[in-house]
N, C-alpha and C positions, 0 to 999 in steps of 0.2 A: 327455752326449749326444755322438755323434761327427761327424765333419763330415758326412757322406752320410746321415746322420738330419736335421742342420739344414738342409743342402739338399733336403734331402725335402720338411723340415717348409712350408720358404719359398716351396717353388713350388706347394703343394697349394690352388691356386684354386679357390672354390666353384666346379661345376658342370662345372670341366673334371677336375681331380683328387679322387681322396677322401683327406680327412685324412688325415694319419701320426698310428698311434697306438704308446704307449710304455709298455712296463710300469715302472713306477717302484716306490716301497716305500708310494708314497701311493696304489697302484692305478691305473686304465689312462688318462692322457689323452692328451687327443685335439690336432694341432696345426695350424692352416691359416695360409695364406696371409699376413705380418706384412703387407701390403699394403692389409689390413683396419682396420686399426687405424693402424701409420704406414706408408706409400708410401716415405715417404722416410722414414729411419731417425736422418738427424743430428740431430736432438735429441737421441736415445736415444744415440747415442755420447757426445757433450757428457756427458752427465749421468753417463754410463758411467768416462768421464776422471775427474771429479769422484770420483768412489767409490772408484775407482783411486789414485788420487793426493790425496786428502784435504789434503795439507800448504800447498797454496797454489792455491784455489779461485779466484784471481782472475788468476792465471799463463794466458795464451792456450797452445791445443796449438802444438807445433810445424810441422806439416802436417795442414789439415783437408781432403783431397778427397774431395766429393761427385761420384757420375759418377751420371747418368740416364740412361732410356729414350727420351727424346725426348720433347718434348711440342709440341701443335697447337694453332693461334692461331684455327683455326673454330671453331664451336660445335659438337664430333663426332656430336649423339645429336638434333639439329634438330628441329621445335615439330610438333604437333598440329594443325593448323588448323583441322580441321573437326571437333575435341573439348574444344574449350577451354571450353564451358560447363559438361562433365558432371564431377562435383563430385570422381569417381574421379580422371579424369586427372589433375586440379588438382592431387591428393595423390599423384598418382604421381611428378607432376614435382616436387615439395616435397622428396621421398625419394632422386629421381634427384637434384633438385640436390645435395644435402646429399654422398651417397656421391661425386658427381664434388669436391667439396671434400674431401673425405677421400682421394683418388685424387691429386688436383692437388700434384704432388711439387714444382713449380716454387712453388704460392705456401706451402709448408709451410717451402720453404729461403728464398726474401724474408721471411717470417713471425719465421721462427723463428731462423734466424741470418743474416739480410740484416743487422744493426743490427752486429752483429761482423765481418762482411766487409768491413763499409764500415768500421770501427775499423779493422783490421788486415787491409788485403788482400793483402795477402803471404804469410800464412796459409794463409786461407780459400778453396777455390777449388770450383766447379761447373762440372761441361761435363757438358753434354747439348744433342743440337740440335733446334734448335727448326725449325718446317714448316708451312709454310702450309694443307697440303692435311690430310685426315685419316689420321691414322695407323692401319696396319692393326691388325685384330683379333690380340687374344691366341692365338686358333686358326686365325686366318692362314695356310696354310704355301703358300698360295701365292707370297705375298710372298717366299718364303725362294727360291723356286725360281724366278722372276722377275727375281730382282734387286730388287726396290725397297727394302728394307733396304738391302740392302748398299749403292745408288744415295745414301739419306740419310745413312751414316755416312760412306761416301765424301767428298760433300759436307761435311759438317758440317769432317771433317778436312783441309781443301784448304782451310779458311777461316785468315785472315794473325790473325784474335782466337782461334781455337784453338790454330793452332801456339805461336803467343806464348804463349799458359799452361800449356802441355805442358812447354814449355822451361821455365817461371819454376817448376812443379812440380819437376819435372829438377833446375836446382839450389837450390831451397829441398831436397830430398832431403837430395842431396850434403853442403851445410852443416851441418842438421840432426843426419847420422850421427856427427858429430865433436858430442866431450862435454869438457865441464869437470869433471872430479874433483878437488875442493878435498882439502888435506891436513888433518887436524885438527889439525895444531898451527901454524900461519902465528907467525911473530917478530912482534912489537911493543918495540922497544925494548928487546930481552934477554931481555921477557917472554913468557909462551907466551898465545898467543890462539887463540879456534876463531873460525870463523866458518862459517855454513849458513842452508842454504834453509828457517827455521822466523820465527816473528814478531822482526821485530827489537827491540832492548832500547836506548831512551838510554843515552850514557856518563853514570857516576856523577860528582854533582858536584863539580868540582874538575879534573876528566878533562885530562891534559895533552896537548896532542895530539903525537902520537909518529908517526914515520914506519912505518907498519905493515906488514907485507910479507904478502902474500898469495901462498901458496904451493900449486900442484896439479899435474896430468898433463891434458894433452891426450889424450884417447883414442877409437877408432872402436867406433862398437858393433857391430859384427861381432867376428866369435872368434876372438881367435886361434888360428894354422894350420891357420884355415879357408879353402876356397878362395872361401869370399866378399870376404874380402879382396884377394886376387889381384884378383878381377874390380872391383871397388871401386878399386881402381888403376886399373886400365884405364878405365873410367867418367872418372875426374879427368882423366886426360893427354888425353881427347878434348875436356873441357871446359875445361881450362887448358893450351892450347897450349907456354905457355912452360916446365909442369912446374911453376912456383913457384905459394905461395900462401901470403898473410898469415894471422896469428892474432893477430887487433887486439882491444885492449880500448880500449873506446868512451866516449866523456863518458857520464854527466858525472863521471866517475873520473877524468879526464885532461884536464879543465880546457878542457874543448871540443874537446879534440882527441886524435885515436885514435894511440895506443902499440902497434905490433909489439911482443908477448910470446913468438911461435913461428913460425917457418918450415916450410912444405912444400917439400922440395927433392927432385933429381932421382934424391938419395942414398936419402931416405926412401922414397921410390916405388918405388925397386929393391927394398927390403927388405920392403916390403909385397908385393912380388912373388916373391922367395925366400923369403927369412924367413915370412913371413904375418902379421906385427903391424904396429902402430904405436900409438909413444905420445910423448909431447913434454914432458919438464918444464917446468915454466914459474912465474914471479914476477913479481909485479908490485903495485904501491903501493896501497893502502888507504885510502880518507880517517878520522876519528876518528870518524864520526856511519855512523848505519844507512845502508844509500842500497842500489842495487841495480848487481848486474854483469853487463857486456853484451862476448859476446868475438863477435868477427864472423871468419867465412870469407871472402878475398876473393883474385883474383890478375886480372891486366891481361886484361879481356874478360868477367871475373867480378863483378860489379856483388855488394859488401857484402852479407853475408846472416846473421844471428844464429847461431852452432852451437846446438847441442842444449839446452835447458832454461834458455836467458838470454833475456830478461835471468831472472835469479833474485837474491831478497834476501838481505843481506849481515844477521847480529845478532851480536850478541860478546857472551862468557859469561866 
C-alpha cells in the first residue's frame, strides 16, 4: 500500500468519506477510518516494535510520542431528558456510550500505556490539549475559518508543561540518534569474546574473572554524506552551547559511577559538517557476569539521556 492510499485509508470516516477500496490478489477490500477500531494507535505501535525487534521484548523504545487531537472535559453529546424512559433511547445511549469509549484516545493512552509512562517517563510522552468547552465537529470548517482551532493549539503550546516536553522530546531525539555498535570480538585476557544484545549465559564454573574489554563504534543513524547529518550538527551546537558532549558509560559497569568512553568535540562537528559522518571508537571494561550496558549523551545544560538501544544486555559466548 502506498502512503496516499494509507492516508486515504485513515481519514475515510463513516458518513463523511466512502471507503478506500484496493484491488489486492485476495480480491477488492474495502478500508475506513482506524479510528473505528483504535483512536489512538499506540498500542498497535507497542506491539508493532515487539514484531519488529523480537530479540528483546522487555527493552523500552527509545522515543514513544503520542500526539492527539484534543480532547473535552464536558460531556460533548448531553442527556435526553424528556426520553429517558423510552426503552429505544436507553439503548441508544448504551451504544453511544460504548463508541465514545472507543473514540476516547486520552483513556486508551492511561489504559494502555499510562503503567509504562509512569515506569519510564523519559520515553513515553503525549501532548494533546485538553478544553473545557466542546470541541468542534469533524465537519466543522467553520472552526478552520474562525480561528478557534488554531486559538486551542495556540493555547495548548504557550503552556510552560508543553514547552517543557517538546524540549525533553527534542533531546531525548538527539541522544537517541547516537548508537553503540559493539565489535564482535571484545579482549578478555588475550582471549576472544563476543558479547550482544541476545539472552545472557552465566560464566562456566571456575570462570576466573579477567579484566574484559569491551570494544565498539559510536555512530549516528543518519547516512553518511548525507545532508541529514549536516543538519544534525547544527541541531547539537544549538543544544550544546559549549560544542562538547560526553559518551558516559553508567553503573552499574562502573561501580556507581559514570566513565567518559567518547567525546563530541568542536573538531567532530566540523566534520560532520564537511565530511558528513561520524563515528567514535570506543573501549571500556566488562564485569565477568551478564549484566546490561548503558552509554549516556550528556554535555553542561544537557541533563544525561541514554543513546540509542541501552541500556541493552551484555551474554558471552
Amino acid at each position: 500500500m502506498r502512503v496516499w492510499e494509507a492516508a486515504r485509508s485513515t481519514t475515510a470516516a463513516p458518513t463523511y468519506f466512502v471507503p478506500f477500496s484496493n484491488q489486492t490478489r485476495l480480491g477488492t477490500r474495502s478500508y475506513y477510518d482506524g479510528g473505528l477500531y483504535r483512536n489512538n494507535p499506540s498500542k498497535i505501535a507497542l506491539e508493532e516494535s515487539y514484531r519488529i525487534w523480537p530479540e528483546n521484548p522487555e527493552r523500552h523504545p527509545d522515543v514513544f510520542l503520542s500526539i492527539g487531537c484534543g480532547f473535552s472535559t464536558t460531556n460533548e453529546y448531553g442527556v435526553f431528558p424528556f426520553f429517558d424512559s423510552n426503552a429505544l433511547i436507553q439503548a441508544f445511549k448504551v451504544v453511544r456510550r460504548r463508541f465514545e469509549q472507543i473514540l476516547n484516545s486520552e483513556r486508551s493512552w492511561t489504559e494502555g500505556i499510562g503503567v509504562l509512562s509512569r515506569m519510564e517517563p523519559r520515553r513515553y510522552f503525549r501532548l494533546s490539549p485538553q478544553v473545557t468547552a466542546r470541541l468542534p465537529d469533524l465537519d466543522d470548517r467553520e472552526a478552520l475559518a474562525n480561528g478557534s482551532l488554531e486559538k486551542i493549539v495556540d493555547e495548548f503550546l504557550c503552556k510552560s508543561t508543553t514547552i517543557a516536553t517538546i524540549e525533553q522530546v527534542a533531546r531525548r531525539l538527539i541522544a537517541t540518534s547516537f548508537y553503540l555498535e559493539p565489535s564482535t570480538q571484545p579482549s578478555a585476557g588475550g582471549e576472544k569474546t563476543t558479547f550482544h544484545g541476545t539472552n545472557p549465559k552465566p560464566p562456566h564454573a571456575g570462570f576466573v574473572k579477567l579484566k574484559i574489554l569491551g570494544l565498539g563504534t559510536i555512530r549516528c543513524r543518519f547516512i553518511d554524506k548525507s545532508s541529514d547529518i549536516k543538519a544534525f550538527a547544527d541541531v547539537i551546537k544549538k543544544f550544546c552551547s559549549s560544542q562538547y558532549a560526553d559518551f558516559d558509560l553508567q553503573q552499574p559497569l562502573t561501580s556507581g559511577r559514570s566513565m567518559t568512553i567518547g567525546r563530541l568535540t568542536p573538531q567532530l562537528l566540523r566534520a560532520m559538517e564537511t565530511q558528513r559522518n561520524f563515528w567514535i571508537d570506543v573501549e571500556f571494561p566488562l564485569p565477568s557476569q551478564a549484566t546490561h550496558v548503558d552509554v549516556s549523551f550528556s554535555a553542561p545544560g544537557f541533563e544525561a539521556e541514554s543513546i540509542g538501544g541501552c541500556p541493552f544486555p551484555v551474554s558471552w559466548k
